[in-house]
C-alpha positions in Angstrom: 94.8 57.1 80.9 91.2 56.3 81.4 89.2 59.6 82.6 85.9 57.9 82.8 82.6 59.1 82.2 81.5 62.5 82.0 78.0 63.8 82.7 76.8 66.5 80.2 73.9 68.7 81.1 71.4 70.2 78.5 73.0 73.6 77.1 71.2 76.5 77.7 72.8 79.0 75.5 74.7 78.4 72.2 77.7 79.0 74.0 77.0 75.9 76.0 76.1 74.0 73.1 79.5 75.3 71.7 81.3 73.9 74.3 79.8 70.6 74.3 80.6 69.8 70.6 83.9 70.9 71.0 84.2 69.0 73.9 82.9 65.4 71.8 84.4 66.4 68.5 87.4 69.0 68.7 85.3 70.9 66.2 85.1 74.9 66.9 86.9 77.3 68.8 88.3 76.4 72.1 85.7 77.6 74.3 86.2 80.0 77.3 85.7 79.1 80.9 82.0 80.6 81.3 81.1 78.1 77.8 83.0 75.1 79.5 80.9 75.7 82.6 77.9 75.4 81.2 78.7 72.6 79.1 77.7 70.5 82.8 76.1 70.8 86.2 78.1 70.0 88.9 75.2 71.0 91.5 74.3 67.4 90.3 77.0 65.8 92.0 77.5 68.8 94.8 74.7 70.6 96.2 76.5 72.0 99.9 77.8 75.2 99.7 80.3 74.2 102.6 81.6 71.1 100.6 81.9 73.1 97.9 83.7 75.6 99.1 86.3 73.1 100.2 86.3 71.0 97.2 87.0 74.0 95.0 89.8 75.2 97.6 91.4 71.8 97.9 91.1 71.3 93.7 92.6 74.6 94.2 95.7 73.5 95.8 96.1 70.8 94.4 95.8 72.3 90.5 99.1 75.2 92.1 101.0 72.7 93.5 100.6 69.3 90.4 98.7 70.8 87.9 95.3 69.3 86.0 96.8 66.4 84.9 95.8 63.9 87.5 92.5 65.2 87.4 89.2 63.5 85.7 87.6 65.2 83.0 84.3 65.7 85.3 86.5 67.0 88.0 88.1 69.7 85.6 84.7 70.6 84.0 83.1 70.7 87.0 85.7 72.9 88.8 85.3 75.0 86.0 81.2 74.8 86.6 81.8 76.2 90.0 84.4 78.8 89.2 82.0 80.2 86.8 79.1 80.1 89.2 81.3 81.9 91.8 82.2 84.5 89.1 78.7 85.8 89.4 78.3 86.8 92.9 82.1 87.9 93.1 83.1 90.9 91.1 86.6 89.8 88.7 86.9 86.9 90.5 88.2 84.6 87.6 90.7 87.2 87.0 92.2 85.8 89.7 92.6 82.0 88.9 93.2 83.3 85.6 96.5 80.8 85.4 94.8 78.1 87.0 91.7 78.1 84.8 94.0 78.3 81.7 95.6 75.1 82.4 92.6 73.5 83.2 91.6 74.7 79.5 94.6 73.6 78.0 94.1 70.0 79.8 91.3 69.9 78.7 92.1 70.6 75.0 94.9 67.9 74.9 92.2 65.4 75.6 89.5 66.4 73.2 87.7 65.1 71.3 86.3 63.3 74.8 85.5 60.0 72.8 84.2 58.1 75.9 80.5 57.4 77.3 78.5 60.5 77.9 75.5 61.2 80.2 73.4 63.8 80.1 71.6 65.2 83.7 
């Protein structure tokens, strides 16, 4: 399955940088959702709070009802992009999705290492 292109962002904490190596080489530990986050910026691609909202709500759904599988490798990292934002403003809120982000995770580390074209924002 082709997952396309995924747009990287500079990291801004080792974490991040973490997170992106594992992500293009399977090297390291498998990072946790605040390191994946950060590992992109999906403010580049969604900048309405409203859409957002939506987006994450319908990914939400959808990731309950047929899991990550169908999902795009941007699509996972960024949902994990805005959970992690979210998680700031809203005391334990990943505790909540706490399933949900795990199979995101583990999605994510069947496909690694991400061997396709990468951009950075």
């Amino acid at each position: 399955m082709n997952y396309e292109t995924i747009a990287l962002t500079t990291p801004q904490t080792i974490e991040a940088e973490a997170a992106q190596r594992w992500l293009l080489t399977a090297e390291g530990t498998i990072p946790d959702v605040h390191a994946l986050g950060q590992a992109v910026n999906a403010y580049n691609r969604m900048a309405d709070w409203d859409k957002i909202n939506q987006w994450l709500e319908d990914m939400t759904n959808t990731l309950h009802a047929k899991g990550p599988t169908s999902f795009q490798n941007q699509e996972l990292l960024d949902f994990l992009f805005l959970m992690a934002r979210k998680d700031r403003f809203i005391d334990n809120f990943l505790l909540s999705y706490e399933p949900i982000l795990n199979l995101v995770i583990y999605e994510l580390q069947g496909r690694v290492p991400l061997r396709l074209p990468q951009m950075f924002d």
